[in-house]
PyMOL Python script that loads the backbone (N, CA, C, O; Angstrom):
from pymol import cmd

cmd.read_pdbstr("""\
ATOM      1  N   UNK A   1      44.173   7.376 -73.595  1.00  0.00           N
ATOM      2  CA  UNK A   1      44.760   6.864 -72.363  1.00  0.00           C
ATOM      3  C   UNK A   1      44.714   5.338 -72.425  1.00  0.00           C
ATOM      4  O   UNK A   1      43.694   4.682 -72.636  1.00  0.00           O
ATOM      5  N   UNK A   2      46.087   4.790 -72.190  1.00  0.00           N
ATOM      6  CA  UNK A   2      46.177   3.081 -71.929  1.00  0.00           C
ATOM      7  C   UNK A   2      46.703   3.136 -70.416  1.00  0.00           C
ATOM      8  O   UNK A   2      47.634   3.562 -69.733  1.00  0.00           O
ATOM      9  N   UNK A   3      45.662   2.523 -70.350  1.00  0.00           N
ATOM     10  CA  UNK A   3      46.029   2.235 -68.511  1.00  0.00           C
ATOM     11  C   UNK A   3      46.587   0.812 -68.779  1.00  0.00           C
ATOM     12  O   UNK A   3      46.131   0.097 -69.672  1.00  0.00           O
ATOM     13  N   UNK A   4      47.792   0.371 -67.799  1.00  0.00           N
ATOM     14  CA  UNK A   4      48.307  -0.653 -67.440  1.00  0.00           C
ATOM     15  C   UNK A   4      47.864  -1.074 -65.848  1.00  0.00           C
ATOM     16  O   UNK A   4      47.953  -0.315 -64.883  1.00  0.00           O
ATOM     17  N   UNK A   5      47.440  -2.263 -65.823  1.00  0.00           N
ATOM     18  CA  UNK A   5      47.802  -2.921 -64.574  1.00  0.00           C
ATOM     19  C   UNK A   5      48.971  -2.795 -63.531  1.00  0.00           C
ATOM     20  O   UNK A   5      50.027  -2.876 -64.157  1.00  0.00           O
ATOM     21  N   UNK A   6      49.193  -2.633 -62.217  1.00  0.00           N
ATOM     22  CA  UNK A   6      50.644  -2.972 -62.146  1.00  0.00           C
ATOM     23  C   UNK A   6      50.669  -3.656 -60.884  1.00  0.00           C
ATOM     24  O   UNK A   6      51.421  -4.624 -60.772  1.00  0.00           O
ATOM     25  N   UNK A   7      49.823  -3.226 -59.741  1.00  0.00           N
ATOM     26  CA  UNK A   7      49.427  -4.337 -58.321  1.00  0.00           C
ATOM     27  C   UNK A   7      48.588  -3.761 -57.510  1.00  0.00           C
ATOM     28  O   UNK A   7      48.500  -2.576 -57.186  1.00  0.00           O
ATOM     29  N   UNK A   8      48.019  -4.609 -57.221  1.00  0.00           N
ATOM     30  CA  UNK A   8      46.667  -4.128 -56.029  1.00  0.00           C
ATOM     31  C   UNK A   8      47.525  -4.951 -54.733  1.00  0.00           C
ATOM     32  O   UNK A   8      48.429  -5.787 -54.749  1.00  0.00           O
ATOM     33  N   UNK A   9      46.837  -4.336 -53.729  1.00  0.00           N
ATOM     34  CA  UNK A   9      46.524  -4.351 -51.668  1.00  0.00           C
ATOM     35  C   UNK A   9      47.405  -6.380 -52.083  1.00  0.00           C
ATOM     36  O   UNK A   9      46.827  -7.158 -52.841  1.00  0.00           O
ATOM     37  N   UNK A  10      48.428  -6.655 -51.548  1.00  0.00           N
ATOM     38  CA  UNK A  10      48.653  -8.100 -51.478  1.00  0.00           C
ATOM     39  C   UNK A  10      47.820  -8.806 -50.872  1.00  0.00           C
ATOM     40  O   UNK A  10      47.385  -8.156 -49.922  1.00  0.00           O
ATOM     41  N   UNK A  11      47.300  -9.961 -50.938  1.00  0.00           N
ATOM     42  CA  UNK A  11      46.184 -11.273 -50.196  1.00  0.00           C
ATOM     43  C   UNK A  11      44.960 -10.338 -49.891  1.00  0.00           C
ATOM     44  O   UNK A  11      44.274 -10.341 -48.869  1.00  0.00           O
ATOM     45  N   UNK A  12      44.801  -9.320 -51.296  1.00  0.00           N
ATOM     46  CA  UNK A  12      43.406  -8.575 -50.556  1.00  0.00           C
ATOM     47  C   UNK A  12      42.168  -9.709 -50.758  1.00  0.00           C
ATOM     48  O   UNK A  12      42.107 -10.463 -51.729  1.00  0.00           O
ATOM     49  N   UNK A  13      41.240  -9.681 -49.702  1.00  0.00           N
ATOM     50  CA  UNK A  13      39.916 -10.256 -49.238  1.00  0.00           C
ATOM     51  C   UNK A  13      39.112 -10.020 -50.591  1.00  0.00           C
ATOM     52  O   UNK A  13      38.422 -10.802 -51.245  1.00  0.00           O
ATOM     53  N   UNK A  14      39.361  -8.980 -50.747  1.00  0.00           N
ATOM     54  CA  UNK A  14      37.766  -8.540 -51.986  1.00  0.00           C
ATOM     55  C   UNK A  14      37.963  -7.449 -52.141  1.00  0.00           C
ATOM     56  O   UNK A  14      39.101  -6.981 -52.133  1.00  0.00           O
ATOM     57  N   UNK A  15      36.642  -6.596 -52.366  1.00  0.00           N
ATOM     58  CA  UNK A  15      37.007  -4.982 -53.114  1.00  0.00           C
ATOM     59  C   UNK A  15      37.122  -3.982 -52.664  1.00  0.00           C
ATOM     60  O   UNK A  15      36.309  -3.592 -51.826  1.00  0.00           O
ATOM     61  N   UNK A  16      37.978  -3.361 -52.988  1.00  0.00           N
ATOM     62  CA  UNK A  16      38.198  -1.905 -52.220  1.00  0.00           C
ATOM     63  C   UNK A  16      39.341  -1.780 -51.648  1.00  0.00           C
ATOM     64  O   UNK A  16      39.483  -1.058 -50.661  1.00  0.00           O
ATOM     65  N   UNK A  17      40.384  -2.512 -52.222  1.00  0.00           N
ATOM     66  CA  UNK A  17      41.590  -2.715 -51.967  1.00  0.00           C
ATOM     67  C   UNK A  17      42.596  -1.599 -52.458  1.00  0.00           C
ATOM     68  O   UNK A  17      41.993  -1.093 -53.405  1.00  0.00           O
ATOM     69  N   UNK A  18      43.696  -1.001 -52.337  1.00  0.00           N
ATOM     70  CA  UNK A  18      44.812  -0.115 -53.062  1.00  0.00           C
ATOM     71  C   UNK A  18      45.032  -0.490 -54.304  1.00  0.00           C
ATOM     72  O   UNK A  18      45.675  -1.524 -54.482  1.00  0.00           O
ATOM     73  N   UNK A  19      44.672   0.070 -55.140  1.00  0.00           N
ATOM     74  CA  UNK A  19      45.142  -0.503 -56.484  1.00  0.00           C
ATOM     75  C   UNK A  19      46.388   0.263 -57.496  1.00  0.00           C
ATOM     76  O   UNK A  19      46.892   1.252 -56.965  1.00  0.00           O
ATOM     77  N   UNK A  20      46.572   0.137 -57.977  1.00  0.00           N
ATOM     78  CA  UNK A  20      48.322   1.315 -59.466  1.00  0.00           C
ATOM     79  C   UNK A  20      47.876   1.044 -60.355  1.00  0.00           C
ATOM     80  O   UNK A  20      47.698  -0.171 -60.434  1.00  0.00           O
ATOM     81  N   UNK A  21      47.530   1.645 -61.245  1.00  0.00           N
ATOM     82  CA  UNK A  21      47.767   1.741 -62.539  1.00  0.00           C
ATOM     83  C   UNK A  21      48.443   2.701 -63.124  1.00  0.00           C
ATOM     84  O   UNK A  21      48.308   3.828 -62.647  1.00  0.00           O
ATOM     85  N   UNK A  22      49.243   2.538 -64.171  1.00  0.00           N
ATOM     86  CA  UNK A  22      49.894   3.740 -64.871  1.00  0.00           C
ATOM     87  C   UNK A  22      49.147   3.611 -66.353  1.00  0.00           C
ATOM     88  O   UNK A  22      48.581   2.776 -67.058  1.00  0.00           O
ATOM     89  N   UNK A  23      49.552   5.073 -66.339  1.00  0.00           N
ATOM     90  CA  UNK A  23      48.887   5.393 -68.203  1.00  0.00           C
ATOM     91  C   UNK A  23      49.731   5.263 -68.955  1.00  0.00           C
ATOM     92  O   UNK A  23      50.294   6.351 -69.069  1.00  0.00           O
ATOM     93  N   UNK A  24      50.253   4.405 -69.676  1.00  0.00           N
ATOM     94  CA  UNK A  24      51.343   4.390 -70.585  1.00  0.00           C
ATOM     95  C   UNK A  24      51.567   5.834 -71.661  1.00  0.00           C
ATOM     96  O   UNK A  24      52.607   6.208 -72.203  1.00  0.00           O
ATOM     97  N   UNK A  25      50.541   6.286 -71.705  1.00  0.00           N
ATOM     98  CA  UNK A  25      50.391   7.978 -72.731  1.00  0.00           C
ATOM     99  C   UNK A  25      51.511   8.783 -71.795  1.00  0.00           C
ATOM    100  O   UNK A  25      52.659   9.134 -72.066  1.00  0.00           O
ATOM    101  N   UNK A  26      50.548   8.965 -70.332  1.00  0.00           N
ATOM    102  CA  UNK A  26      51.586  10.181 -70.408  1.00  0.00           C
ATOM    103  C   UNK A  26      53.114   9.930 -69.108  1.00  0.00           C
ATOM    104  O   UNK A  26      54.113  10.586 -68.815  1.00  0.00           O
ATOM    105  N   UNK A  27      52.357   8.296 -68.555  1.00  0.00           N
ATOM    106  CA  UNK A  27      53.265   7.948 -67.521  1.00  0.00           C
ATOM    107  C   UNK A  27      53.036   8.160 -65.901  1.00  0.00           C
ATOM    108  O   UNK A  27      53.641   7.735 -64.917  1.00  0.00           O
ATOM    109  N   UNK A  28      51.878   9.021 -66.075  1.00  0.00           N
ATOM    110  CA  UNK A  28      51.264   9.147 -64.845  1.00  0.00           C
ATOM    111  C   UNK A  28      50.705   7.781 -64.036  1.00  0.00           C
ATOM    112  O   UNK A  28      50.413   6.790 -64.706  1.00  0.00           O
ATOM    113  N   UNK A  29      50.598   7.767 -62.915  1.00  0.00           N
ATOM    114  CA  UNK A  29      50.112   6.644 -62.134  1.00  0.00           C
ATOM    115  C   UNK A  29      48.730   7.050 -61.543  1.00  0.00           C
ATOM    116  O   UNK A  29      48.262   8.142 -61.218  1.00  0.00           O
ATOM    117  N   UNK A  30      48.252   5.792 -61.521  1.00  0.00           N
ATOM    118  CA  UNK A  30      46.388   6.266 -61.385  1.00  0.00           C
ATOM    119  C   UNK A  30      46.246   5.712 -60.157  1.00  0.00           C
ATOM    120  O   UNK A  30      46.418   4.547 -60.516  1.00  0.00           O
ATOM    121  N   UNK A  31      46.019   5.611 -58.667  1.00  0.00           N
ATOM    122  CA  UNK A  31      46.224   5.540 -57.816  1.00  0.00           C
ATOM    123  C   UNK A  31      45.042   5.297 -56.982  1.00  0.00           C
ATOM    124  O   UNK A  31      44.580   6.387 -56.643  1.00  0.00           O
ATOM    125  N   UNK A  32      44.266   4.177 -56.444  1.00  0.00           N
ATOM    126  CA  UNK A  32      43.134   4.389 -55.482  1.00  0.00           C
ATOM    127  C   UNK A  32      43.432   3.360 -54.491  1.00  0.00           C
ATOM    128  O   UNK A  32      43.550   2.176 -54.806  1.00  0.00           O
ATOM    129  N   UNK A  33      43.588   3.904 -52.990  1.00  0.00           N
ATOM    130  CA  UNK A  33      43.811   4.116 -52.024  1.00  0.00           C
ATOM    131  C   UNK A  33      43.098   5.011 -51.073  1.00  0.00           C
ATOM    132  O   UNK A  33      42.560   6.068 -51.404  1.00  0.00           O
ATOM    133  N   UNK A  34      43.137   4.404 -49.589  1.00  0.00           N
ATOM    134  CA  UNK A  34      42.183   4.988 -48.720  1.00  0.00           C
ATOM    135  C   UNK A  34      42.837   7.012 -48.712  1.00  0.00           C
ATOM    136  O   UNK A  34      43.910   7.549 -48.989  1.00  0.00           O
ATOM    137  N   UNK A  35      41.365   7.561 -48.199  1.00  0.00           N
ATOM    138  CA  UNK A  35      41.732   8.859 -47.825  1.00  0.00           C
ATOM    139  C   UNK A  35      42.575   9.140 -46.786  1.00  0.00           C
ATOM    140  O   UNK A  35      42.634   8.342 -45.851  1.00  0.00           O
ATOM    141  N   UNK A  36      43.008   9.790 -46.786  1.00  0.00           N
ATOM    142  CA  UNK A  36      43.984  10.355 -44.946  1.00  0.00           C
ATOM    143  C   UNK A  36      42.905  11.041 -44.283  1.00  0.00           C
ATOM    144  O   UNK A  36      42.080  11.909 -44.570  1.00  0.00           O
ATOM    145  N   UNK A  37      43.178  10.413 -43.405  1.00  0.00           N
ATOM    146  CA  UNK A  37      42.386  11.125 -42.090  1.00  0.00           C
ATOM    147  C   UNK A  37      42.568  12.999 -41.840  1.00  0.00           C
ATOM    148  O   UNK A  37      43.167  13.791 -42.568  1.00  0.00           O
ATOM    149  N   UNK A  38      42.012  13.200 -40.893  1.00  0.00           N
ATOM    150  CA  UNK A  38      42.211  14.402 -40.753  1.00  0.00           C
ATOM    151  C   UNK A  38      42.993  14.881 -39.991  1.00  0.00           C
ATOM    152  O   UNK A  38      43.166  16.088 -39.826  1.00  0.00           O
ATOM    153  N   UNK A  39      43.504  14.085 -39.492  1.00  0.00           N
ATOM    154  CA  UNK A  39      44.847  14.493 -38.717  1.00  0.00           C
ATOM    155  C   UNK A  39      46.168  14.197 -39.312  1.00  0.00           C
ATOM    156  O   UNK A  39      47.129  14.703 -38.731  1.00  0.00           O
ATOM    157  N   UNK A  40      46.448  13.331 -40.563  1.00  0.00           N
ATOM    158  CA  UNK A  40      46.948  13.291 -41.003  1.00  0.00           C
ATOM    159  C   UNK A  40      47.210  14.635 -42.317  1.00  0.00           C
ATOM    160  O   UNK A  40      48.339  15.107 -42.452  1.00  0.00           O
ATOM    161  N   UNK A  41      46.113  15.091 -43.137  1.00  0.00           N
ATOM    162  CA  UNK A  41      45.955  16.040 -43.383  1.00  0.00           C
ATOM    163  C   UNK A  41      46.394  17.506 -42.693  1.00  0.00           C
ATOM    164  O   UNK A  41      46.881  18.453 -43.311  1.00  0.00           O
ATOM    165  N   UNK A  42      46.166  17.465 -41.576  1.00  0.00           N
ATOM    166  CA  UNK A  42      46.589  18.430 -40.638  1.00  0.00           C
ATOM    167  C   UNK A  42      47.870  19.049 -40.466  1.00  0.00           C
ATOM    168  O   UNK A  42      48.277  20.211 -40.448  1.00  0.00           O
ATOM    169  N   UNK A  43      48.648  17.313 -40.280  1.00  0.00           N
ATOM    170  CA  UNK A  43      50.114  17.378 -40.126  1.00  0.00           C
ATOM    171  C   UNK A  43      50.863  17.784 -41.295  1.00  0.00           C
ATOM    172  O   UNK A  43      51.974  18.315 -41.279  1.00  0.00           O
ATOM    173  N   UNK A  44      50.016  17.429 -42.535  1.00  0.00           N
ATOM    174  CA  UNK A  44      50.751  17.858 -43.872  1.00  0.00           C
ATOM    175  C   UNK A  44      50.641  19.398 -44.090  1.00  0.00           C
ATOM    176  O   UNK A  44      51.517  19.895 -44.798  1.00  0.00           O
ATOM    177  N   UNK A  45      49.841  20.085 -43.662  1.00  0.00           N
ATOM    178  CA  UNK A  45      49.796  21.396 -43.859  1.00  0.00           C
ATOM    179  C   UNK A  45      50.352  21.987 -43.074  1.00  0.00           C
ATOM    180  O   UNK A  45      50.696  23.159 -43.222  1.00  0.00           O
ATOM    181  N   UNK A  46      50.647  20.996 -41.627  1.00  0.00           N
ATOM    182  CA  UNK A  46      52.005  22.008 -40.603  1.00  0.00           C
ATOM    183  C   UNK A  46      53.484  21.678 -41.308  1.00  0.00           C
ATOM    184  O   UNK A  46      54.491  22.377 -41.196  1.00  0.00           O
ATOM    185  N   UNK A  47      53.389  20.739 -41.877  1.00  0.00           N
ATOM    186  CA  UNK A  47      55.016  20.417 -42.320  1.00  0.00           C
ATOM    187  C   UNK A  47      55.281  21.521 -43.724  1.00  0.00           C
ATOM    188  O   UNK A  47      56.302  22.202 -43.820  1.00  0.00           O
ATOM    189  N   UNK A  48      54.127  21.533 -44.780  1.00  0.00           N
ATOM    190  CA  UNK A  48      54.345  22.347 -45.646  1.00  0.00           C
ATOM    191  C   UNK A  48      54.916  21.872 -46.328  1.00  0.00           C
ATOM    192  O   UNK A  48      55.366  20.769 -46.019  1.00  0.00           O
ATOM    193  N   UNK A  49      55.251  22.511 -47.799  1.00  0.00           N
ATOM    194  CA  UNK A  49      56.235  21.774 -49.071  1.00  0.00           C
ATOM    195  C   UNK A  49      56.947  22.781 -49.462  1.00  0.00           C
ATOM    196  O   UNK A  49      57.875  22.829 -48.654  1.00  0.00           O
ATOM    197  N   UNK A  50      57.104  23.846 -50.427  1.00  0.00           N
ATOM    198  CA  UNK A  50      58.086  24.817 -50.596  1.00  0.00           C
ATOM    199  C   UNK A  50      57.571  26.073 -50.532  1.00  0.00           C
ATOM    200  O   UNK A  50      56.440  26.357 -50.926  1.00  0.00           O
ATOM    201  N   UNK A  51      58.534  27.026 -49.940  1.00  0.00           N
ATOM    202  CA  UNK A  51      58.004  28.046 -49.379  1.00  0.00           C
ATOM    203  C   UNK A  51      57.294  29.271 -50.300  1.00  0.00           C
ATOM    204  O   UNK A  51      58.009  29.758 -51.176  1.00  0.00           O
ATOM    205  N   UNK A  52      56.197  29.685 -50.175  1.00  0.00           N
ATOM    206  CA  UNK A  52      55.283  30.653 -50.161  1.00  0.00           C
ATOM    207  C   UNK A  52      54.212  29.590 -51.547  1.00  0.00           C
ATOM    208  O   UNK A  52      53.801  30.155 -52.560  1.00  0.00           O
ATOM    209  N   UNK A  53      53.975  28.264 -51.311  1.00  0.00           N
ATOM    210  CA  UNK A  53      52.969  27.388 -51.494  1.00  0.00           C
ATOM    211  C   UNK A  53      52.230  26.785 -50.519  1.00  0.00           C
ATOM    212  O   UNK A  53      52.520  25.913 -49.700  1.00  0.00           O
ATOM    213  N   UNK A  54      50.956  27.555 -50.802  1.00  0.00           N
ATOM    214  CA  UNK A  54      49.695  26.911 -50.098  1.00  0.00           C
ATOM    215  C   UNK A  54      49.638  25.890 -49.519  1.00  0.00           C
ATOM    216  O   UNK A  54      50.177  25.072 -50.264  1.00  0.00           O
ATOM    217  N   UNK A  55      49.194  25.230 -48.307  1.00  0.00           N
ATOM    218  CA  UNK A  55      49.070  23.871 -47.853  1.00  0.00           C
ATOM    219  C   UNK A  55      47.993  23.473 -48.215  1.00  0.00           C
ATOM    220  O   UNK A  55      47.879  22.263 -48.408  1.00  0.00           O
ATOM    221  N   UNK A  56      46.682  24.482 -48.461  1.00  0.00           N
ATOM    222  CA  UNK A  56      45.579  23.836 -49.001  1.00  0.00           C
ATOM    223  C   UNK A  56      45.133  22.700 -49.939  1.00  0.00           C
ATOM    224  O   UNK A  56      45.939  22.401 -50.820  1.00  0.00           O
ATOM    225  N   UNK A  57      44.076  22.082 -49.890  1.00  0.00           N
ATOM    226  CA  UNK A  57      43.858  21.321 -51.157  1.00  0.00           C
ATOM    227  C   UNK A  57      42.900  21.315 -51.535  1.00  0.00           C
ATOM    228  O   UNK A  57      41.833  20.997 -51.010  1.00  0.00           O
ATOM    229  N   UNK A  58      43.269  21.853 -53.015  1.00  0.00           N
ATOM    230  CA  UNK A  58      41.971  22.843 -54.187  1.00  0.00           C
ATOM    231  C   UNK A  58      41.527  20.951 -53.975  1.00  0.00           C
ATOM    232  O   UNK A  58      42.103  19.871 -53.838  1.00  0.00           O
ATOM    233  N   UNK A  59      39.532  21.762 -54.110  1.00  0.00           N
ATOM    234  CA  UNK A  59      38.571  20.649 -54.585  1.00  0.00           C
ATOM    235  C   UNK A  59      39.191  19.793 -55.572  1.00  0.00           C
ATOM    236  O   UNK A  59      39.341  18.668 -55.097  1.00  0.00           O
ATOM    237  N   UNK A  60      39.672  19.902 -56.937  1.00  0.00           N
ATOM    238  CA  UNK A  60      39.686  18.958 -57.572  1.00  0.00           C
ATOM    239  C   UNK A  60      41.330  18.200 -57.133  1.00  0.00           C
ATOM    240  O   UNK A  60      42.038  17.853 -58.078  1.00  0.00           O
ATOM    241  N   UNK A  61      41.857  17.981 -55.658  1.00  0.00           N
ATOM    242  CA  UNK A  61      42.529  17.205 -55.961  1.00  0.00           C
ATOM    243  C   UNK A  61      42.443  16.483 -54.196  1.00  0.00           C
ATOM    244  O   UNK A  61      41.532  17.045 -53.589  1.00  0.00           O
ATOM    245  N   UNK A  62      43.005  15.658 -53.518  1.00  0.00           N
ATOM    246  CA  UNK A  62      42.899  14.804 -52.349  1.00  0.00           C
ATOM    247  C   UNK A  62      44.313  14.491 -51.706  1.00  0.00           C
ATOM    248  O   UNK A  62      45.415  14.685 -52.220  1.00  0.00           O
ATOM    249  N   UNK A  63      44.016  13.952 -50.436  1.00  0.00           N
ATOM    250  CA  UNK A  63      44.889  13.323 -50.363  1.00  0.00           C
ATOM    251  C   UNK A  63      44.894  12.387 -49.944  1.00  0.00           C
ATOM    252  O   UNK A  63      44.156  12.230 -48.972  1.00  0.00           O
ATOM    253  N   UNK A  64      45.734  11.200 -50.431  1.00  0.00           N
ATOM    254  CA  UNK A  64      45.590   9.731 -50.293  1.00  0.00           C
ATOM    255  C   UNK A  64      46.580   8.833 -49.242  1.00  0.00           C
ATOM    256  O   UNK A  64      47.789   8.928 -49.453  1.00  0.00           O
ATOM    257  N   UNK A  65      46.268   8.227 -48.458  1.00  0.00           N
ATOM    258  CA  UNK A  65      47.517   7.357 -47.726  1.00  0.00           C
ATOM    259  C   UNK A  65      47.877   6.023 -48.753  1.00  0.00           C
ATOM    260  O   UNK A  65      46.947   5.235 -48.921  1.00  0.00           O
ATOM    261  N   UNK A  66      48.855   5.801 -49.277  1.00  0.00           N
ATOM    262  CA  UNK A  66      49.583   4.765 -50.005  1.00  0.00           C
ATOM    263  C   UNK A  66      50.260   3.794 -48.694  1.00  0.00           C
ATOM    264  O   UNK A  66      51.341   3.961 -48.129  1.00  0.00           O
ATOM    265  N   UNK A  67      49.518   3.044 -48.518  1.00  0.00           N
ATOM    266  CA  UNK A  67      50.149   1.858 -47.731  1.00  0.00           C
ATOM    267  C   UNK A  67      51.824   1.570 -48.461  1.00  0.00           C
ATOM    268  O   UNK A  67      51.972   1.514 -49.682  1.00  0.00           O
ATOM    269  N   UNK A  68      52.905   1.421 -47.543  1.00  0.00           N
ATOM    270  CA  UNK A  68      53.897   1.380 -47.610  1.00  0.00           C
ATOM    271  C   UNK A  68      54.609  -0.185 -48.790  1.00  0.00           C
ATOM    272  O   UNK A  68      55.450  -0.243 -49.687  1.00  0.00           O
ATOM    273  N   UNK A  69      53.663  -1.242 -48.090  1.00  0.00           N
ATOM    274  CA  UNK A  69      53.744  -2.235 -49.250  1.00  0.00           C
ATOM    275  C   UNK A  69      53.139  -1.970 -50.343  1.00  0.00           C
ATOM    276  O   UNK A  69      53.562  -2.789 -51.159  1.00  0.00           O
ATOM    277  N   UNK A  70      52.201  -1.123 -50.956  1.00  0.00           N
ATOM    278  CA  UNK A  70      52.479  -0.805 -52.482  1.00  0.00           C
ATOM    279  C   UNK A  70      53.533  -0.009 -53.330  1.00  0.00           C
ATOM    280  O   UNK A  70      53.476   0.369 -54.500  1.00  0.00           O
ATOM    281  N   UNK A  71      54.305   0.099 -52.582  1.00  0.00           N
ATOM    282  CA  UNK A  71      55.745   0.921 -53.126  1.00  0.00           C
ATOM    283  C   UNK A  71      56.464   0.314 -54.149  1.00  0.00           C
ATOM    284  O   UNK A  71      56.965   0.693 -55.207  1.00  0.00           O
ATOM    285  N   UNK A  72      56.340  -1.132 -53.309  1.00  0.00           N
ATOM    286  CA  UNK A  72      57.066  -2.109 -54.937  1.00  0.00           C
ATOM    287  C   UNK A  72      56.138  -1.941 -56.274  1.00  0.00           C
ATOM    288  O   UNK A  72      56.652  -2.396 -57.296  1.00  0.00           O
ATOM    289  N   UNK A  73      54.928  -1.390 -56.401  1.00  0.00           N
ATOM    290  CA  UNK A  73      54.446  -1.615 -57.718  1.00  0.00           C
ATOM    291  C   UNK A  73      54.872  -0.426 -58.316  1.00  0.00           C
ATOM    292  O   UNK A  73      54.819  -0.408 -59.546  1.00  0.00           O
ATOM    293  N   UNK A  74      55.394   0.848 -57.584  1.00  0.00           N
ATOM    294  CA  UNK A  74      55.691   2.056 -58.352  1.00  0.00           C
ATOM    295  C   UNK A  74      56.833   1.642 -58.908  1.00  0.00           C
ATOM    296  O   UNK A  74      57.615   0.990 -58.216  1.00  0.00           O
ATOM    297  N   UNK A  75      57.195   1.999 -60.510  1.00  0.00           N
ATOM    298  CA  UNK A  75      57.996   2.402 -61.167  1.00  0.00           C
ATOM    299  C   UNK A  75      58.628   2.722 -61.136  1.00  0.00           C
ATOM    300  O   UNK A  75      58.483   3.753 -60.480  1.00  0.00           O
ATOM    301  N   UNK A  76      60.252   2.539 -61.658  1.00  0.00           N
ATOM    302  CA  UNK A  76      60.748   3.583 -60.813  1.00  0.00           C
ATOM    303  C   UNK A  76      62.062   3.714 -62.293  1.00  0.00           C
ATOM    304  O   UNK A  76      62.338   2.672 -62.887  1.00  0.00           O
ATOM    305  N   UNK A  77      62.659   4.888 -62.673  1.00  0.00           N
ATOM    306  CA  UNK A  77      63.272   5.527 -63.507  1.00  0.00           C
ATOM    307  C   UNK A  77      64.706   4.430 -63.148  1.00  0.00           C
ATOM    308  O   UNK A  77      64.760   3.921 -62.029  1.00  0.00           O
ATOM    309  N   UNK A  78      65.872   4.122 -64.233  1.00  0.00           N
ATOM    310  CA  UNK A  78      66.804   3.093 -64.236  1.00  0.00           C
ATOM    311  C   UNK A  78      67.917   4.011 -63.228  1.00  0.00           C
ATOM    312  O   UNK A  78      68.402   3.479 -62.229  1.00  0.00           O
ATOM    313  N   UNK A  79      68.230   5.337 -63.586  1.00  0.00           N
ATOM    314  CA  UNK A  79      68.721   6.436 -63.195  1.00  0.00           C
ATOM    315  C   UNK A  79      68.304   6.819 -61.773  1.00  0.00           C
ATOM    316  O   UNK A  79      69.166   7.230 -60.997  1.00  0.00           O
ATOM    317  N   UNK A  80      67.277   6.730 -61.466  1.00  0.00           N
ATOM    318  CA  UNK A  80      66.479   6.846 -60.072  1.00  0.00           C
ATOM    319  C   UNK A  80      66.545   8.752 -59.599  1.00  0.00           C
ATOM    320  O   UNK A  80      66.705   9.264 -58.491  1.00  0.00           O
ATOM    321  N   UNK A  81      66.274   9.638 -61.473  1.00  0.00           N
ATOM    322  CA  UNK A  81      66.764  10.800 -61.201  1.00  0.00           C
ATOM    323  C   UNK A  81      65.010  11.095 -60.773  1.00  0.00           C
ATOM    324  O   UNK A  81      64.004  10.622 -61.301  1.00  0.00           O
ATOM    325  N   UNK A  82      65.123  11.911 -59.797  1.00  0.00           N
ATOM    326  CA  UNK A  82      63.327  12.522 -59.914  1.00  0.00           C
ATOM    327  C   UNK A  82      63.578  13.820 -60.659  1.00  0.00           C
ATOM    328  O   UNK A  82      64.591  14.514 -60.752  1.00  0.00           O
ATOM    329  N   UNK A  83      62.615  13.918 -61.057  1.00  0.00           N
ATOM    330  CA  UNK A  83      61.921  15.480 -61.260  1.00  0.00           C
ATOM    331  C   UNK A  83      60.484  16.171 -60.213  1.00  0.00           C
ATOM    332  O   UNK A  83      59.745  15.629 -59.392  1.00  0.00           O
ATOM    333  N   UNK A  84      60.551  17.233 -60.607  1.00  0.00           N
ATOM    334  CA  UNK A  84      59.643  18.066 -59.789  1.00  0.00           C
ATOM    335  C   UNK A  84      60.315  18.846 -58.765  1.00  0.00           C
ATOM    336  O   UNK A  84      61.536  18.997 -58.741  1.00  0.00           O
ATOM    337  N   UNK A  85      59.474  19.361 -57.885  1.00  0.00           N
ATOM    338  CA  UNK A  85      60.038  20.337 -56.778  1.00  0.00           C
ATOM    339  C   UNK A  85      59.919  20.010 -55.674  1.00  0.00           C
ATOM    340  O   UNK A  85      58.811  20.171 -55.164  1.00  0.00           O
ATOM    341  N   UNK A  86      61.008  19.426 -54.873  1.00  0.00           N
ATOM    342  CA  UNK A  86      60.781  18.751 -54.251  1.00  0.00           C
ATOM    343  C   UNK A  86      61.613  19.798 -52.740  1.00  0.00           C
ATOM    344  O   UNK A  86      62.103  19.269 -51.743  1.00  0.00           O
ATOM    345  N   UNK A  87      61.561  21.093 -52.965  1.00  0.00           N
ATOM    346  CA  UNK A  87      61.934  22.124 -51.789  1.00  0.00           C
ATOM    347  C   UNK A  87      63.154  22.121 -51.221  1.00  0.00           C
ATOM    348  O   UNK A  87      63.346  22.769 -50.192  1.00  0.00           O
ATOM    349  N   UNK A  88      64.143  21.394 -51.808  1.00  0.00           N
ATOM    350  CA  UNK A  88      65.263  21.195 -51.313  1.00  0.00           C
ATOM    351  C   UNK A  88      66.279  21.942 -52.880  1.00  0.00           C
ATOM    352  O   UNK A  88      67.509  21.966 -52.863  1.00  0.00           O
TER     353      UNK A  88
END
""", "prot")
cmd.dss("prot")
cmd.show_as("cartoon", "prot")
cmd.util.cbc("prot")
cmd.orient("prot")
């Protein structure tokens, strides 16, 4: 794994700020950012993602709030095609 830099929290104070990194191996983004609350959590399991998938979230994974100004550090494909399942 090569992690790249790509932007942390703008004019952050000190530590513990939102940070991106991507892995250049497999392209994944490494992501630390505050937890969601529990009401936020809540709302994600009433909205749901595609049908007859769990809203739960197995121990080994979270969920994170991405402040809206770190959006510019994500990557983004020239094509702007996504992949995945996105229920539509």
């Amino acid at each position: 794994m090569a992690l790249k830099f790509l932007g942390i929290w703008p004019n952050t104070p000190d530590d513990g700020s939102p940070t991106i990194w991507l892995d250049d191996t497999t392209g994944d983004l490494i992501i630390q950012s505050w937890k969601a609350d529990a009401a936020t959590i809540s709302e994600a399991r009433e909205v749901g993602s595609v049908p007859g998938h769990t809203t739960d979230v197995p121990n080994h994974e979270t969920v994170i709030r991405l402040p809206a100004n770190m959006l510019q550090f994500i990557p983004r494909p020239d094509s702007e095609v996504t992949s995945g399942n996105s229920g539509t």
